[in-house]
C-alpha positions in Angstrom: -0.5 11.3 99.4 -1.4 7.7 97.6 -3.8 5.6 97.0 -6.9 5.6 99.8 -5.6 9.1 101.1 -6.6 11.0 97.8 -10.2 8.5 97.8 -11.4 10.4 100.8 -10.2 14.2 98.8 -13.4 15.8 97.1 -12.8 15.5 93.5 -11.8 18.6 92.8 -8.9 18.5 95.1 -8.4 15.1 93.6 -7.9 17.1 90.6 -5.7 19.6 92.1 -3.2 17.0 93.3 -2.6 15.1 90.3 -2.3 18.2 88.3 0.4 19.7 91.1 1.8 15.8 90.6 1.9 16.4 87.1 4.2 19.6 87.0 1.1 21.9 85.7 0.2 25.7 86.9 -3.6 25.9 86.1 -3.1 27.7 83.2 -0.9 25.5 81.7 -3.6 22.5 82.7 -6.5 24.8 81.3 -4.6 25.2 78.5 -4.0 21.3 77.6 -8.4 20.4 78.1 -8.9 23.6 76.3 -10.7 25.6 79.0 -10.4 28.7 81.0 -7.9 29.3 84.2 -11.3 30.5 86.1 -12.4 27.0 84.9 -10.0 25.3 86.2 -10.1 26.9 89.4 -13.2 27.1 90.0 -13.5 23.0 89.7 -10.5 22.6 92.5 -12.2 25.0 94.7 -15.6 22.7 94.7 -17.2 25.7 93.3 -18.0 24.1 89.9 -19.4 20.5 90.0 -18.0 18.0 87.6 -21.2 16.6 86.7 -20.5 15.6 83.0 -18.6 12.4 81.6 -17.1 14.1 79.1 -15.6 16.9 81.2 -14.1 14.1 83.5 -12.6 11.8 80.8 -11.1 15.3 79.4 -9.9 16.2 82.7 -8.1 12.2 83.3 -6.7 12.3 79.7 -5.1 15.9 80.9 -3.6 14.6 83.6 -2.7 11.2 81.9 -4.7 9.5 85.1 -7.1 6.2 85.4 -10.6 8.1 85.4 -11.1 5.7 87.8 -7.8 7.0 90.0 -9.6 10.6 89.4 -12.4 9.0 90.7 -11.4 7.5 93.6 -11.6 4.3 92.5 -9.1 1.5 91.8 -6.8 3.2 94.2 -4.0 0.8 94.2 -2.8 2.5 90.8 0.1 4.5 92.1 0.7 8.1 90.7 4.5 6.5 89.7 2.9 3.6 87.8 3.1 5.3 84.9 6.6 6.2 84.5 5.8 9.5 84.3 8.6 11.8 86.5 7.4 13.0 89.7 7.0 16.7 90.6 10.1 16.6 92.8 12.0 16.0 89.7 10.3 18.1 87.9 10.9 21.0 90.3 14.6 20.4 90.6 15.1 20.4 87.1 12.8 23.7 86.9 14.8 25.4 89.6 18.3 24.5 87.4 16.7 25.7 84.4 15.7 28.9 86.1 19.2 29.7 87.5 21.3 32.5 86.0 24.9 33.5 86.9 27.7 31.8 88.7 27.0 28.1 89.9 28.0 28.2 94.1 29.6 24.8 95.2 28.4 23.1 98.3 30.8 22.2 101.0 33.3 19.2 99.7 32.5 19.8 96.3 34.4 20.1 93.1 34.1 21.4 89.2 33.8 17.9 87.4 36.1 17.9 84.4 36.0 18.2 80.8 36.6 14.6 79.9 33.9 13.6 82.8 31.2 15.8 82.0 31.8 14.6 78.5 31.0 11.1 79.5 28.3 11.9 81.3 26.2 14.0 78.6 27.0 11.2 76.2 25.2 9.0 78.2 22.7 11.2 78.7 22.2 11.6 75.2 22.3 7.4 74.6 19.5 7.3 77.4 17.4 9.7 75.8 17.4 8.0 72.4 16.5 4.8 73.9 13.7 6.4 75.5 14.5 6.2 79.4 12.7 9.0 80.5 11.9 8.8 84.1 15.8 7.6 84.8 16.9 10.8 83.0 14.9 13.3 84.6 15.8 12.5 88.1 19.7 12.4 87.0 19.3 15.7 84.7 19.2 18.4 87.3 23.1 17.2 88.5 24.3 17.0 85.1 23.1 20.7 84.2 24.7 22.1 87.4 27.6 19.8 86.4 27.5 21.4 82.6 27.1 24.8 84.0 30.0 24.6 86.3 32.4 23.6 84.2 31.1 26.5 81.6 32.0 28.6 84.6 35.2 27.1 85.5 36.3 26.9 81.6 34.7 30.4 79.4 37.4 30.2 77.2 36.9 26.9 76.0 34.6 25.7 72.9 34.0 22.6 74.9 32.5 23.5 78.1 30.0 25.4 75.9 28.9 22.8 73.6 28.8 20.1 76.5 26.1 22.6 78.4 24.4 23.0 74.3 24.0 19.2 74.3 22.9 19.0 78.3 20.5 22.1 77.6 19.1 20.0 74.2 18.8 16.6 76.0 16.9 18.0 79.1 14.7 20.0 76.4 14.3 16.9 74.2 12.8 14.9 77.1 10.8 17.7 78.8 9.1 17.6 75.4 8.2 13.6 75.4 6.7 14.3 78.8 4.4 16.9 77.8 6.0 19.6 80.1 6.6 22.1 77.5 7.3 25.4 78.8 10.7 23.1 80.5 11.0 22.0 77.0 11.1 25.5 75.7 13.2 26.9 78.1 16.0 24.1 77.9 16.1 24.9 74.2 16.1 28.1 74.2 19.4 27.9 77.0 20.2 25.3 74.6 20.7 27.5 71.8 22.6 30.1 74.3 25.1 28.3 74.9 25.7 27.2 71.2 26.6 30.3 70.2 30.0 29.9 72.5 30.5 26.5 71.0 32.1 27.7 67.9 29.7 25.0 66.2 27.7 26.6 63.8 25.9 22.8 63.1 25.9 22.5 66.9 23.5 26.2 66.8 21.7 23.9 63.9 20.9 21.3 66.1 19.7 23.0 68.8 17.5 25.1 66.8 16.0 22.2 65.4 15.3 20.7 69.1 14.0 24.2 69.7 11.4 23.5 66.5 10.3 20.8 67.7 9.1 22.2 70.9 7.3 25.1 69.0 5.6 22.1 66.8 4.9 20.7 70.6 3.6 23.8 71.7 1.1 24.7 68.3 3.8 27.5 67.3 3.9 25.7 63.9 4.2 28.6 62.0 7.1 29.6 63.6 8.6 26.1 63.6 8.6 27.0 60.0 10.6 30.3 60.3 13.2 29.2 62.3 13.3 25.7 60.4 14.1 27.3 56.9 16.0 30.3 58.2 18.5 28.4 60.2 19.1 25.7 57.3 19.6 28.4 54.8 21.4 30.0 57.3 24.1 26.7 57.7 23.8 26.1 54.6 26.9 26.7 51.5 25.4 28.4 48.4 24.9 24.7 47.1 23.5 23.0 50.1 24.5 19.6 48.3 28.0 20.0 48.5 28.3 20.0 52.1 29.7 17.3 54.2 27.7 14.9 55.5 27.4 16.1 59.1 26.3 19.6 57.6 23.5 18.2 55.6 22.5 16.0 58.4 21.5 19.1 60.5 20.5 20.5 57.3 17.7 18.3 56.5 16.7 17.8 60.4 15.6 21.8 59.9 13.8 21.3 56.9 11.9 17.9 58.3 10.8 20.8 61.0 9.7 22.7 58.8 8.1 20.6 56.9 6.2 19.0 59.7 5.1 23.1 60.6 3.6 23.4 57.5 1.6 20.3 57.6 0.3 21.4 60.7 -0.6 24.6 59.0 -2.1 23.0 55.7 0.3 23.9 53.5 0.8 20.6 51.3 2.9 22.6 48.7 5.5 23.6 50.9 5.8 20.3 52.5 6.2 18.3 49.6 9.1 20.7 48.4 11.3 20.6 51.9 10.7 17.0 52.5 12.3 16.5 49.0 15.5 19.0 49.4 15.4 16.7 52.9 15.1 13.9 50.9 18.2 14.8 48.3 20.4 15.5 51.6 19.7 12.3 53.1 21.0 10.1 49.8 24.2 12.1 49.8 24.1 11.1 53.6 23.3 7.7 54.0 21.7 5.6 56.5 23.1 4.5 59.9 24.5 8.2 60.7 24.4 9.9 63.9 25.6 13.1 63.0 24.8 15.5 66.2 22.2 12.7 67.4 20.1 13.6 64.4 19.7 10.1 62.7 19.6 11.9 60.0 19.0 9.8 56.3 16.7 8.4 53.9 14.6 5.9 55.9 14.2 9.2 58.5 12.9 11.4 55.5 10.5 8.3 54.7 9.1 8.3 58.3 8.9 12.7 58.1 6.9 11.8 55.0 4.1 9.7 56.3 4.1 12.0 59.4 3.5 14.9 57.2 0.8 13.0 55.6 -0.7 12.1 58.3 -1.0 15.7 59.7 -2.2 17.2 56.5 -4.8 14.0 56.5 -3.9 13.2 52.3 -2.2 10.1 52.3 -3.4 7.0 53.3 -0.5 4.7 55.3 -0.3 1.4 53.6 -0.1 -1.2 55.3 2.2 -3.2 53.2 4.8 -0.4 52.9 4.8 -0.2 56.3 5.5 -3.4 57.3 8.5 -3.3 54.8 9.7 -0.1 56.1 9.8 -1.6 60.0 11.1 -4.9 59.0 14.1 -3.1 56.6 17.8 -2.9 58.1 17.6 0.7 58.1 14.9 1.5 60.4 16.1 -1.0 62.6 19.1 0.7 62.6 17.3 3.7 63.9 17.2 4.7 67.8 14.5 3.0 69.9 13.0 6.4 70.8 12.7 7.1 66.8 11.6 3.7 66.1 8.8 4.5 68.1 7.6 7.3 68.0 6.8 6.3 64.3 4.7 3.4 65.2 2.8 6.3 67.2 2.6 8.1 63.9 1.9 5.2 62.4 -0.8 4.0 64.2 -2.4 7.7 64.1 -2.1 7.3 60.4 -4.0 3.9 60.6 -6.7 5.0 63.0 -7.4 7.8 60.3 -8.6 5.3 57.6 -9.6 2.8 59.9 -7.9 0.5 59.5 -7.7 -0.3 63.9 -6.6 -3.4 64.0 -3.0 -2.4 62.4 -3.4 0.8 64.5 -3.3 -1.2 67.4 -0.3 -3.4 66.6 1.4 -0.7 65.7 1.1 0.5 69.2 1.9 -2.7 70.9 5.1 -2.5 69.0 5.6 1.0 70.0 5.6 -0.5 73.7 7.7 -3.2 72.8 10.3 -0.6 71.5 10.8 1.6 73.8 7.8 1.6 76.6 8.6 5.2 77.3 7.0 6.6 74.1 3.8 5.0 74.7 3.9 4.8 78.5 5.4 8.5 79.5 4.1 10.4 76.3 0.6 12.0 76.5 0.4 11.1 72.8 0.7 7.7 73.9 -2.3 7.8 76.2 -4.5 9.9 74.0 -3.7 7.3 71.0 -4.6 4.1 73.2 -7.8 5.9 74.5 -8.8 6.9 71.0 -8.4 3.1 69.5 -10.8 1.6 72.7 -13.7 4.2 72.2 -13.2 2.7 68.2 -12.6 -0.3 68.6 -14.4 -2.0 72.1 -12.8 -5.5 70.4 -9.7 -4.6 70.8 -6.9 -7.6 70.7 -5.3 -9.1 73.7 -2.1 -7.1 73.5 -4.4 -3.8 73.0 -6.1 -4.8 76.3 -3.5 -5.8 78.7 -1.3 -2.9 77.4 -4.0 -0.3 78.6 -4.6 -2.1 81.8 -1.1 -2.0 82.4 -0.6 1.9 81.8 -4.1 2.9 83.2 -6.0 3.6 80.1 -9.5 3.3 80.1 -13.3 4.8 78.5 
């Protein structure tokens, strides 16, 4: 259903459709415009006119639509435009993520092996820091069956486990870019699992970190916190600075998580103590490490530490330092999906004082990066709608990027 088809829909089946297009039970949707499941329901049904502005732009930002699209209008926008998966990926990748037991081979099929499914997940994991979203969901629910068969086929070997680990964390990583966070959660939690078979007690560290994250995605801060400080103390030797540097990369990725909890919980005390015991890992560290895909090192602590500020609302981001900080080797060095996503910070940080005109070029770069982050990521959206209702003079690149991506007020 495209284009004219969904025109001629009443608007709250409009609604209904790009919500099922979007991966979302109603309470999930009710959840992310902050009302009620009845709500919700009520509006699909036609039983509750949409008679309010504000209740539609809510509604379109929601479902990361064109209010126009919602609308009915400007109908050549295609629901794929975005980049955003579709819901047959999404459901494929549900229903592997919901399996349990023995994998069943189809007719003329056979157990990939160790060294293939290695490949593969490495890939995988390339792919997701360079922000190709869209490409890895539709190729993610093969390589889970694949991780998961070869688990079966091998449950004697470290291996197998730690593949499935780093399948289980990938698929979890990007469930959480796209907003879809109960996928996210449950991929982490599966993620973590199968670590505990890995013989990798940095491996459980990582994963518990990705599992953080999507508690920080899903306003579980506080317990982002817990399970940030208890698995780093948990890793960690009785003096955490003598530890390789592969340990004290995972090491410091925990406390970042925490850290980032606690801003979200107000707690400026607590996050200026973890982001410096972060901060004292990542110069024994270094930058330009990749230890378990954590990027881990100094210039990463530096972009926790204005994304801490920026949360707790206390620190203004200069735009000076900034411009050092994106133009320095290090941060170039960085992944494109971590490049990024700090512009997003970044340009959050600069909307907060003002300051819009950096706040957009900051999110031009962000597209220029890695598209995905800005394009795919309901943060994205919400940050791009947020600088045009501030800023109706928005520059060229501002403009044309919105049109592009179907952002409007």
């Amino acid at each position: 259903m495209h284009g004219s088809a969904t025109d001629e829909l009443p608007i709250g089946r409009r609604v209904a459709y790009w919500r099922g297009r979007r991966g979302m039970s109603q309470q999930q949707f009710a959840d992310a415009i902050g009302k009620s499941k009845s709500w919700v329901d009520k509006v699909e049904r036609g039983v509750r006119a949409l008679d309010k502005l504000s209740s539609l732009q809510a509604i379109a930002d929601g479902l990361r639509v064109d209010l126009r699209l919602l609308l009915g209008k400007d109908a050549e926008r295609e629901a794929g435009s975005d980049g955003l998966p579709d819901r047959a990926s999404i459901d494929a990748l549900r229903g592997v993520l919901a399996r349990w037991g023995p994998v069943q081979l189809g007719r003329g099929q056979s157990t990939p092996t160790l060294s293939d499914l290695g490949k593969a997940v490495d890939h995988a994991g390339l792919a997701c820091q360079h922000a190709r979203y869209a490409d890895l969901v539709r190729s993610l629910p093969k390589l889970l069956l694949d991780a998961q068969q070869v688990r079966a086929a091998n449950p004697g070997a470290p291996e197998a486990a730690q593949r499935l680990a780093e399948a289980y964390r990938i698929a979890s990583a990007v469930m959480r870019k796209a907003g879809i966070n109960d996928l996210a959660w449950m991929a982490a939690d599966r993620a973590l699992t199968a670590s505990q078979d890995a013989d990798d007690p940095f491996l459980t560290g990582a994963c518990a970190a990705q599992f953080g994250y999507t508690l920080l995605a899903q306003g579980q801060a506080r317990h982002a916190v817990e399970i940030g400080i208890a698995v780093a103390h948990q890793i960690a030797p009785p003096s955490p600075l003598d530890a390789p540097p592969d340990q004290l990369s995972v090491y410091g990725t925990l406390l970042i998580v925490a850290a980032l909890g606690a801003a979200a919980l107000g707690h400026a005390d607590s996050v200026a103590e973890l982001v410096g015991q972060a901060g004292e890992a990542a110069e024994i560290v270094g930058d330009g490490q990749d230890h378990y895909r954590t990027a881990f090192g100094p210039v990463t602590v530096e972009l926790a530490r204005m994304a801490t500020a920026v949360e707790l609302g206390t620190g203004a981001v200069d735009p000076a330092a900034h411009q050092r900080l994106i133009e320095g080797t290090a941060f170039r060095r960085l992944p494109p999906e971590r490049r990024a996503a700090y512009l997003l910070d970044a340009a959050n940080g600069f909307m907060q004082t003002g300051d819009l005109t950096t706040a957009g070029q900051a999110l031009v770069s962000a597209d220029r990066v890695a598209p995905a982050e800005v394009r795919n990521r309901p943060l994205g959206h919400e940050l791009l709608a947020t600088l045009l209702r501030r800023s109706p003079a928005a520059s060229l690149d501002v403009l044309r990027l919105a049109d592009e991506i179907g952002v409007v007020v």
